[in-house]
C-alpha positions in Angstrom: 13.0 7.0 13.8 16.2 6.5 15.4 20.2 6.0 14.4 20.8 2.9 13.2 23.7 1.3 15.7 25.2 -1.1 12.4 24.6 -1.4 8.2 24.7 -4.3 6.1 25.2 -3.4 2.1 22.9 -5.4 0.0 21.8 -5.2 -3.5 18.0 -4.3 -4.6 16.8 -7.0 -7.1 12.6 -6.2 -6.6 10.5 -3.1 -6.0 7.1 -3.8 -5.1 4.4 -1.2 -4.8 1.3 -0.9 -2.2 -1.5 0.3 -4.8 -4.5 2.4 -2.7 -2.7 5.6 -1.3 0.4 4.6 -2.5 0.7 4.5 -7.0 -3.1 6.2 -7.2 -5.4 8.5 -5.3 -8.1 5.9 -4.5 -7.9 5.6 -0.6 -9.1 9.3 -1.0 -11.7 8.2 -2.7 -12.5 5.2 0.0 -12.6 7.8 2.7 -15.8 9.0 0.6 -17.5 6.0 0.3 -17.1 5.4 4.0 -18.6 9.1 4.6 -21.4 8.1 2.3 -22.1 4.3 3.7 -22.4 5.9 7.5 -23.6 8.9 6.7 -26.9 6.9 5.3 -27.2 5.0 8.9 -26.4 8.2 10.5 -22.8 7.3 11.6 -19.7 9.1 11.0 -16.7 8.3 9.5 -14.1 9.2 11.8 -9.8 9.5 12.0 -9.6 6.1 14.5 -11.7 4.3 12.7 -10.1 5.2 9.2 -6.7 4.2 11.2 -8.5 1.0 12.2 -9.6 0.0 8.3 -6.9 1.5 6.1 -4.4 -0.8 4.0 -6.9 -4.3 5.4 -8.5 -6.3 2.9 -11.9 -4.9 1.7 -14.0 -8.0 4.5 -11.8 -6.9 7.0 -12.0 -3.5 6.8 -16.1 -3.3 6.3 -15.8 -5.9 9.3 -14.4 -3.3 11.7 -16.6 -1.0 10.4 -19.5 -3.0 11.1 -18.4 -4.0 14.6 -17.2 -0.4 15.4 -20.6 1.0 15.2 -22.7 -1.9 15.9 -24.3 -1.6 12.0 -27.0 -4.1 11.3 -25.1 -4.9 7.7 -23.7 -7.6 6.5 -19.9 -7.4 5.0 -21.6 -8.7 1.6 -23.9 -5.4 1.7 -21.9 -2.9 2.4 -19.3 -4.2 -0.3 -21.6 -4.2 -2.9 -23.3 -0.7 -1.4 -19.6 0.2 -1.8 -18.7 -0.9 -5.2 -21.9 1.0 -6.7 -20.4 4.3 -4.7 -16.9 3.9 -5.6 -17.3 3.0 -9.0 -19.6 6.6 -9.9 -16.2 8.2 -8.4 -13.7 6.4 -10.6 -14.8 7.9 -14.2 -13.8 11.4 -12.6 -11.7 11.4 -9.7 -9.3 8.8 -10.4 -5.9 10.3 -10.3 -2.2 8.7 -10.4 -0.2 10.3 -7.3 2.8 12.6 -7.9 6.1 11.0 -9.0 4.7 7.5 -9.6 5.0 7.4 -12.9 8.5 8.6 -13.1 9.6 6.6 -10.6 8.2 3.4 -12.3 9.8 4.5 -15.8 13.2 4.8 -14.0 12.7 1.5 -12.0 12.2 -0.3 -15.4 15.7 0.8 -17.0 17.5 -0.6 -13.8 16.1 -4.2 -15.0 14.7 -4.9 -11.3 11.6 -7.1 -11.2 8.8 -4.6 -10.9 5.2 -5.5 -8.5 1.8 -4.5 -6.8 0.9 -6.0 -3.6 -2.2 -5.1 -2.6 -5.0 -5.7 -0.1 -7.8 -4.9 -2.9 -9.2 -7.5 -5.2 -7.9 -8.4 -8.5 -10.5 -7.1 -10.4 -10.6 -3.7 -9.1 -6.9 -3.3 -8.7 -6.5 -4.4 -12.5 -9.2 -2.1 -13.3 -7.6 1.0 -11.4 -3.9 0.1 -13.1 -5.4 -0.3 -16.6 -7.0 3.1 -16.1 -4.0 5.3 -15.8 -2.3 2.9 -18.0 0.5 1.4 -15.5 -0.9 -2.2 -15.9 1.3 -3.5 -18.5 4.3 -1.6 -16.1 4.7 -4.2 -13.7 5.8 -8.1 -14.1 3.2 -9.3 -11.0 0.5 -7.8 -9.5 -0.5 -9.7 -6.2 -4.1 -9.2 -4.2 -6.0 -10.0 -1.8 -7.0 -13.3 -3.8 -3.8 -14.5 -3.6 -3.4 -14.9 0.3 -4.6 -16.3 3.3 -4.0 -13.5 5.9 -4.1 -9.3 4.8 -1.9 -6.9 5.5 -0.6 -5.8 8.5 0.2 -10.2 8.0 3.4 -10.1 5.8 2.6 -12.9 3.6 1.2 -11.1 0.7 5.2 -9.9 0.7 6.5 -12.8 1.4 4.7 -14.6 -1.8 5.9 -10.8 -3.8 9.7 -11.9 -3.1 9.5 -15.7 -3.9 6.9 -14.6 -6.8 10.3 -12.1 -8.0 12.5 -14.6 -7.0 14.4 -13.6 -5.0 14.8 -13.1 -0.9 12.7 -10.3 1.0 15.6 -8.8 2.3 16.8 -7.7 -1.3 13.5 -6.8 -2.1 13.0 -2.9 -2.2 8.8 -1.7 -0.9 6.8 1.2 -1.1 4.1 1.4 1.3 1.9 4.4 2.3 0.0 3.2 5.7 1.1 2.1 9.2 -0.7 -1.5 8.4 0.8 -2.0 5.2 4.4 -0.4 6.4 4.2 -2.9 9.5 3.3 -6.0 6.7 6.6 -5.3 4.9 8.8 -4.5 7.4 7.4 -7.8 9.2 8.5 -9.8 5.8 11.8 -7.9 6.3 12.2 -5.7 3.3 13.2 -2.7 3.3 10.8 -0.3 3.1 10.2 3.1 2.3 6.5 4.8 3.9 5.1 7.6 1.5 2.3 8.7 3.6 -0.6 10.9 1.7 -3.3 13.1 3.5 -5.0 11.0 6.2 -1.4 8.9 7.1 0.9 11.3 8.0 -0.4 10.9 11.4 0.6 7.0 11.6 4.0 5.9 12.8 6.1 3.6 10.3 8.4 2.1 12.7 10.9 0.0 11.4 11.0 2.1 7.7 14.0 2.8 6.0 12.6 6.2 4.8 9.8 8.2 4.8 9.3 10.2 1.7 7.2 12.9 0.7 6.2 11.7 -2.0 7.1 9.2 -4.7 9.5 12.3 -6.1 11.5 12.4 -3.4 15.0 12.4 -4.5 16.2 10.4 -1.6 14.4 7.7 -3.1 16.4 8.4 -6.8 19.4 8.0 -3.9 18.2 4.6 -2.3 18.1 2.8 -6.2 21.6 4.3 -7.2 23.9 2.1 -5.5 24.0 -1.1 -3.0 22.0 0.5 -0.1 23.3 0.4 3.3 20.6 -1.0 5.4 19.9 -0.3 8.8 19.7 -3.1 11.4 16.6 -3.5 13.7 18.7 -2.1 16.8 18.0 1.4 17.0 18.6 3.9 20.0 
């Protein structure tokens, strides 16, 4: 990422979290189901097409993988082959990713409207949040029901800052993929990538950070004062 040539100060009145990757484990767990569903048509699962399908809406991603390697399937089968898979994998592997819930405990003292904005459905990604027990955390959770166009499209982030009230450009997000980092910056939020396993190797152009993880400190940094953004002019 470059230097930014020029800042503008603004204040941070919403934080909105990605969910899959991103506040728990489970796009781990998707890369297993997606082994499983090709491995049983003798396909494979491989990096480009995981880069092609992560952070898109469940029809769009089973779509790709359907056109990719010229499957016979419908979209309807392999979601509900895929909910039956991923649903034996919750009970057990299910896991909340390092420094989420800190970070969310610390956001909620600052009195900054607090969100999810994901491209799963609403029933799973109430399920998930009720499972580690972050539901009740946030003041909105957004899904794929509630748009028109997925992520890398930035109008599920567009509806999370009018749905916070407020403007996307004070609106603070965390996003852990190049489609979902591209959806935010797109809205023009600032935004922070937290790439995990599998998306270290995708570029977030445009990010304000990229964190290790959702301990970083620099993050801790970015909420403690007006942040100085940087414009869209780099060298």
């Amino acid at each position: 990422m470059g230097i930014a040539s020029s800042r503008t100060r603004f204040d941070i009145q919403a934080i909105v979290f990605d969910l899959d990757g991103l506040l728990v484990n489970t796009e781990e767990l998707y890369q297993d189901v997606g082994t499983e569903l090709l491995r049983r048509r003798e396909k494979t699962f491989d990096a480009d097409l995981l880069d092609a399908m992560m952070g898109r809406p469940q029809h769009m991603a089973l779509s790709i993988m359907i056109e990719w390697h010229g499957l016979d399937d419908t979209v309807e089968t392999l979601a509900d082959e895929t909910k039956k898979i991923f649903h034996t994998l919750l009970a057990t592997r299910l896991a909340i990713m390092p420094g989420a819930r800190n970070l969310i405990e610390h956001i909620r003292l600052l009195n900054i409207s607090l969100g999810v904005a994901t491209s799963s459905g609403p029933e799973f990604a109430h399920d998930v949040l009720s499972r580690v027990e972050l539901l009740d955390a946030f003041n909105f959770v957004l899904t794929s029901a509630d748009v028109i166009a997925g992520k890398p499209d930035p109008e599920i982030y567009q509806l999370a800052a009018k749905t916070a009230c407020t403007q996307p450009e004070k609106m603070l997000v965390f996003e852990d993929s190049e489609t979902g980092c591209n959806a935010a910056v797109a809205s023009g939020a600032i935004t922070v990538a937290v790439p995990s396993g599998h998306s270290h190797r995708h570029s977030f152009s445009g990010a304000e950070l990229i964190a290790t993880s959702l301990a970083d400190t620099r993050i801790y940094e970015l909420l403690s004062s007006p942040v100085e953004r940087k414009n869209s002019d780099q060298d």
